[in-house]
TIFI-398950 format. One line per field, with one value per atom (N, C-alpha, C): atom name; x, y, z. Coordinates in pm, whole numbers, plus 50000, padded with zeros to 5 digits. Atoms other than C-alpha are relative to their C-alpha. Layout:
<sites>
a = c(CA  ...)
u = c(X  ...)
v = c(Y  ...)
w = c(Z  ...)
</sites>
This chain:
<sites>
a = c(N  CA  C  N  CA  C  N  CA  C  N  CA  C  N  CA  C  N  CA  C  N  CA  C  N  CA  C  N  CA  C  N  CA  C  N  CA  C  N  CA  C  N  CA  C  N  CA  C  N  CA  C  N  CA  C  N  CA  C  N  CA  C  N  CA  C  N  CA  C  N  CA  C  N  CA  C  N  CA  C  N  CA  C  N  CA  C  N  CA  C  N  CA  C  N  CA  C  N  CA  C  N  CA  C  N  CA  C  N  CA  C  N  CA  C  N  CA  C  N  CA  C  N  CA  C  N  CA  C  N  CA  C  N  CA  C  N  CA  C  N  CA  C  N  CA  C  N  CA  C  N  CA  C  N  CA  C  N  CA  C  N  CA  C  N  CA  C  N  CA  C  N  CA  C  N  CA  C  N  CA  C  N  CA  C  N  CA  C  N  CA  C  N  CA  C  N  CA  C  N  CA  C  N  CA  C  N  CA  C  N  CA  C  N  CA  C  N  CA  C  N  CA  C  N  CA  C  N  CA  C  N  CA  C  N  CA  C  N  CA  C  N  CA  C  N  CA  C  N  CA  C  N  CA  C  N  CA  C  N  CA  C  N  CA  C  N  CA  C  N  CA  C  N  CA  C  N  CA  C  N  CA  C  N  CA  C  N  CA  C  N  CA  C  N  CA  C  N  CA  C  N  CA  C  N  CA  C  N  CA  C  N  CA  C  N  CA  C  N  CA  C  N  CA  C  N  CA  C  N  CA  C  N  CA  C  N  CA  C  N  CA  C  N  CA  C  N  CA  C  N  CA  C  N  CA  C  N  CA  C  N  CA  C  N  CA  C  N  CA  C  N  CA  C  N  CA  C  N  CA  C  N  CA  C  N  CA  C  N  CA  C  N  CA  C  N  CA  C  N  CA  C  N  CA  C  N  CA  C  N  CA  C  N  CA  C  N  CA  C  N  CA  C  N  CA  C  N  CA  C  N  CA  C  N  CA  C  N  CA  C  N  CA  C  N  CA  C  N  CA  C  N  CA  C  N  CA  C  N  CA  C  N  CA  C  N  CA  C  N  CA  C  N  CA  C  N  CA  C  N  CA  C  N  CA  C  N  CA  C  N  CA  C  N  CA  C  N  CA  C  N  CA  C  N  CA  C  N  CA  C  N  CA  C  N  CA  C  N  CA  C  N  CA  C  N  CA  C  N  CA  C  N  CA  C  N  CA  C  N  CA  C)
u = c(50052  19971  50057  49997  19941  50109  49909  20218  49845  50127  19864  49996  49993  19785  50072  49925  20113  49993  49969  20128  49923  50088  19774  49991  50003  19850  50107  49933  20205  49970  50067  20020  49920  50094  19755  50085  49929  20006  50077  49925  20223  49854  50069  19904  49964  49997  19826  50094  49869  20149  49926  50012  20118  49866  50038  19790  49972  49969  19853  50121  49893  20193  50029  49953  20272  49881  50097  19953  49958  49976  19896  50100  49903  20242  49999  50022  20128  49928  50081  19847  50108  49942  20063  50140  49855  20370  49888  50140  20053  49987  49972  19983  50110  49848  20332  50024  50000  20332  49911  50124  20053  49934  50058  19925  49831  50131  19573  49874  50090  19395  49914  50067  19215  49948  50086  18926  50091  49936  19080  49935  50017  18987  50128  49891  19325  50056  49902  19642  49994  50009  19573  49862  50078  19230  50027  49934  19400  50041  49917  19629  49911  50128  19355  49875  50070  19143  50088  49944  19394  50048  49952  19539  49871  50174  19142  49971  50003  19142  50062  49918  19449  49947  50062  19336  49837  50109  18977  50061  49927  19146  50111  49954  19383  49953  50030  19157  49890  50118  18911  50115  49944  19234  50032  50017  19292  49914  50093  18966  49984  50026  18937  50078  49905  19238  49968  50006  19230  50124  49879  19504  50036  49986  19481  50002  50024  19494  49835  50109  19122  50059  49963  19124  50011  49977  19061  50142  49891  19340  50094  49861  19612  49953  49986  19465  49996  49939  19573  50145  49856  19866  50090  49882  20142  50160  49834  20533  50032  49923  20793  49971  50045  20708  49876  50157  20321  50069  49975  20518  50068  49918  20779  49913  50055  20487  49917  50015  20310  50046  49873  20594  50009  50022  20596  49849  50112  20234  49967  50034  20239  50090  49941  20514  49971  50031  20379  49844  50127  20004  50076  49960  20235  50043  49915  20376  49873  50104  20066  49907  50097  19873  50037  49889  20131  49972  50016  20057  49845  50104  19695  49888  50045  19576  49948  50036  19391  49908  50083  19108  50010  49962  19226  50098  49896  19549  49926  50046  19315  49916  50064  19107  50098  49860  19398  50025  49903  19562  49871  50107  19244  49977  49999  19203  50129  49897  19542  50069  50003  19517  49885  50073  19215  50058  49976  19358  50159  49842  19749  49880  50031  19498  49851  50071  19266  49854  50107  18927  49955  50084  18636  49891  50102  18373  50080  49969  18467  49894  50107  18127  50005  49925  18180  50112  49912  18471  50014  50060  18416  49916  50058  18165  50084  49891  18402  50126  49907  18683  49949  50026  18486  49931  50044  18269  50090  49902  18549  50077  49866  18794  49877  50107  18486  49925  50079  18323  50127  49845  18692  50056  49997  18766  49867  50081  18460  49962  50007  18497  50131  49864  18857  49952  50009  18761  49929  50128  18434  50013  50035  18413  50146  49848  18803  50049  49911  18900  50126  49874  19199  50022  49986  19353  50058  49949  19417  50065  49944  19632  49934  50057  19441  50073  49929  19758  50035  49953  19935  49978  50088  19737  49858  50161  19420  49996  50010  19477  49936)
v = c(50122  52708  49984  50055  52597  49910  50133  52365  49907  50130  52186  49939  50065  52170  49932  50052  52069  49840  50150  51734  49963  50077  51680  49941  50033  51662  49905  50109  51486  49807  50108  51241  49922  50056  51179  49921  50052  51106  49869  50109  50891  49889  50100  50680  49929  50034  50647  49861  50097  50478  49907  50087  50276  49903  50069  50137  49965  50040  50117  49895  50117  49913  49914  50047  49828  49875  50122  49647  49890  50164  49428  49952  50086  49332  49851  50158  49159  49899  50091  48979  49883  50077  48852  49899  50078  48706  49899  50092  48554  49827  50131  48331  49944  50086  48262  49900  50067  48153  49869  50127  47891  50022  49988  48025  50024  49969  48091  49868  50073  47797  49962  49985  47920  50104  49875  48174  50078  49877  48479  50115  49834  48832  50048  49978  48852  50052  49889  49005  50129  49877  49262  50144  49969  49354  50148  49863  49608  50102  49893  49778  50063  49953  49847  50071  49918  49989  50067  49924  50169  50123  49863  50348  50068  49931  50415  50118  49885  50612  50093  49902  50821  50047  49952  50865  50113  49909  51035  50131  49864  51245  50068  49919  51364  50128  49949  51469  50104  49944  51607  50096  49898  51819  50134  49906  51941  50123  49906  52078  50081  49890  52230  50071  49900  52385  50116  49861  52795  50050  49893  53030  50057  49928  53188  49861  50063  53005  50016  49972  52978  50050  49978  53109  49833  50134  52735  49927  50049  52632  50048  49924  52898  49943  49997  52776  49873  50127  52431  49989  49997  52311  49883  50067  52187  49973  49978  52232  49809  50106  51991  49907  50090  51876  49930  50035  51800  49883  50101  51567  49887  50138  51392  49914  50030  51377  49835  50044  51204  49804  50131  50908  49952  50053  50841  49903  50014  50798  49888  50137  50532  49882  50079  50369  49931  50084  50299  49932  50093  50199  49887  50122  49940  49944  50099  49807  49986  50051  49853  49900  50146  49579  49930  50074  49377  49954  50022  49395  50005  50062  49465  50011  49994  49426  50090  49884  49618  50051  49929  49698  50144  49888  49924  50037  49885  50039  50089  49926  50178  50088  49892  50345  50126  49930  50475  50077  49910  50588  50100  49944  50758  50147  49888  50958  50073  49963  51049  50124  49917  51208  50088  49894  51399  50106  49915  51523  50052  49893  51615  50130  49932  51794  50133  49921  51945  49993  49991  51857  50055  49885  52078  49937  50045  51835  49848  50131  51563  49853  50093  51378  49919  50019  51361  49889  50014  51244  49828  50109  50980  49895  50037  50843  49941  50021  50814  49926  50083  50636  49884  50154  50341  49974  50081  50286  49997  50021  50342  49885  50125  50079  49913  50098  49848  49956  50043  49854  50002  50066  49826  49846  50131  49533  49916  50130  49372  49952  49980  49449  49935  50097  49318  49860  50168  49008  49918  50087  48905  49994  49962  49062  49931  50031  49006  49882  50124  48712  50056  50012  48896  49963  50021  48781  50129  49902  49085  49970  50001  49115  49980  49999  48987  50059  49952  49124  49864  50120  48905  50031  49938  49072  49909  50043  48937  49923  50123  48550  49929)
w = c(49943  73490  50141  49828  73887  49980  50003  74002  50051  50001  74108  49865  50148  73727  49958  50043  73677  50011  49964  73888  49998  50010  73842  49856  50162  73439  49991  50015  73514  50061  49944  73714  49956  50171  73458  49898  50124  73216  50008  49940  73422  50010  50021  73473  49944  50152  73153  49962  50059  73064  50099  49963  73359  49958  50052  73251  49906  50142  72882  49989  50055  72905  50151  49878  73286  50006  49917  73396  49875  50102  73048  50028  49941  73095  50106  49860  73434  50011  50058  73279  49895  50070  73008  50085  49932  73241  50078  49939  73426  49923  50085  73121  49934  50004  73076  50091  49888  73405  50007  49955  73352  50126  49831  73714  49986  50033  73551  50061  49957  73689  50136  49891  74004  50022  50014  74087  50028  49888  74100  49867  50113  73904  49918  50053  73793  50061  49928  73840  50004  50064  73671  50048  49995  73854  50124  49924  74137  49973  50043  73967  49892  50108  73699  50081  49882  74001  50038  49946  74164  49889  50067  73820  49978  50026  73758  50067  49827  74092  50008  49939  74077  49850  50103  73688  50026  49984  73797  50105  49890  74104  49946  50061  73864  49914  50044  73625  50082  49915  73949  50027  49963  74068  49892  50125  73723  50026  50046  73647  50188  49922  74033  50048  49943  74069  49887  50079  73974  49951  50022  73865  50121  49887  74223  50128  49901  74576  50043  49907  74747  50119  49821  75092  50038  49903  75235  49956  50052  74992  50110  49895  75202  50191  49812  75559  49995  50020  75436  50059  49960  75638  49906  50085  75426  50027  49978  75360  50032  50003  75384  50166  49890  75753  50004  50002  75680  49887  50098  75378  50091  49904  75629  50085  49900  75845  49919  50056  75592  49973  49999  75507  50104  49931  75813  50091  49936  75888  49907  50074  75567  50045  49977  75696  50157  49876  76062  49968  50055  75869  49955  50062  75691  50073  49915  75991  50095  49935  76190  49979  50042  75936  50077  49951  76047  50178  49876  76456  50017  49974  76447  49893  50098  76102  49928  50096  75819  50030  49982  75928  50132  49881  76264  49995  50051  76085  49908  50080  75869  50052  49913  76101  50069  49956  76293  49960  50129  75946  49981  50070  75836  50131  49869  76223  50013  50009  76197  49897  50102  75856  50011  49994  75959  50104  49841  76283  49937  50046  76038  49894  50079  75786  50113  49909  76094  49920  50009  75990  50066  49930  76028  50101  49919  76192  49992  49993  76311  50058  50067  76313  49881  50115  75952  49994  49999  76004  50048  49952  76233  49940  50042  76034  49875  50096  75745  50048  49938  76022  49970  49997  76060  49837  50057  75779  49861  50109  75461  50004  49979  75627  49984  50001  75673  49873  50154  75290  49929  50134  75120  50071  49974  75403  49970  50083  75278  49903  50140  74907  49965  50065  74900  50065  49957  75143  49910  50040  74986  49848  50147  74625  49900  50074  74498  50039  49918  74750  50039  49942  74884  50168  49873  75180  50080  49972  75415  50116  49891  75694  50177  49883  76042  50150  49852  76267  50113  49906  76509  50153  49889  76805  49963  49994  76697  49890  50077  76554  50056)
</sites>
């Protein structure tokens, strides 16, 4: 077995748990809380999307990883600097909400990660900058009611 297989199966599993005991948990402290008396989808409605997400791309890396490397796999840039690079690139999106909100840290973050992973067209690409940040900021604003970060550049 691939170390892909590996962390795409320990990853799976870890999800699992988390949404079998973690995310009821947060529902139930909820109605402990008495806080239930205003529209909202719940507490519980994110984290129940988000384990959903890493749950299918687990099971998508699974089944497409081989026994062998692909060629495009090996002309993948990686290693421990493409990871630091990484951490850092979540940690200036999390500070960039912060100065000029979510929607153009997310663009940013998104051009940033095509241009560390060297996309092949960047048409594509482009197309995918703006309109991804734009249908999740109007799916969390409108659909969920969350409040997102507007940035203290542009109040």
């Amino acid at each position: 077995m691939t170390a892909t297989r590996i962390l795409a199966f320990l990853s799976a599993a870890a999800i699992l748990v988390f949404l079998a005991v973690m995310v009821p948990a947060v529902g139930s402290n909820q109605m402990a809380m008495g806080s239930g008396d205003f529209y909202s989808v719940g507490p519980t409605a994110l984290p129940n999307l988000a384990g959903g997400m890493v749950l299918v791309f687990s099971i998508i890396m699974f089944a497409t990883s081989g026994r062998e490397a692909r060629d495009d796999e090996a002309a993948t840039p990686g290693g421990i600097g493409l990871a630091l690079a990484i951490v850092g690139l979540f940690a200036a999106y999390s500070l960039g909400m912060l100065a000029i909100g979510f929607l153009f840290a997310s663009m940013l973050f998104l051009a940033a990660v095509f241009w560390l992973y060297r996309v092949s067209s960047w048409i594509a690409a482009a197309v995918l900058i703006v309109t991804v940040p734009l249908v999740v900021d109007q799916i969390l604003r409108r659909l969920f009611l969350v409040p997102l970060p507007d940035g203290l550049l542009f109040n």
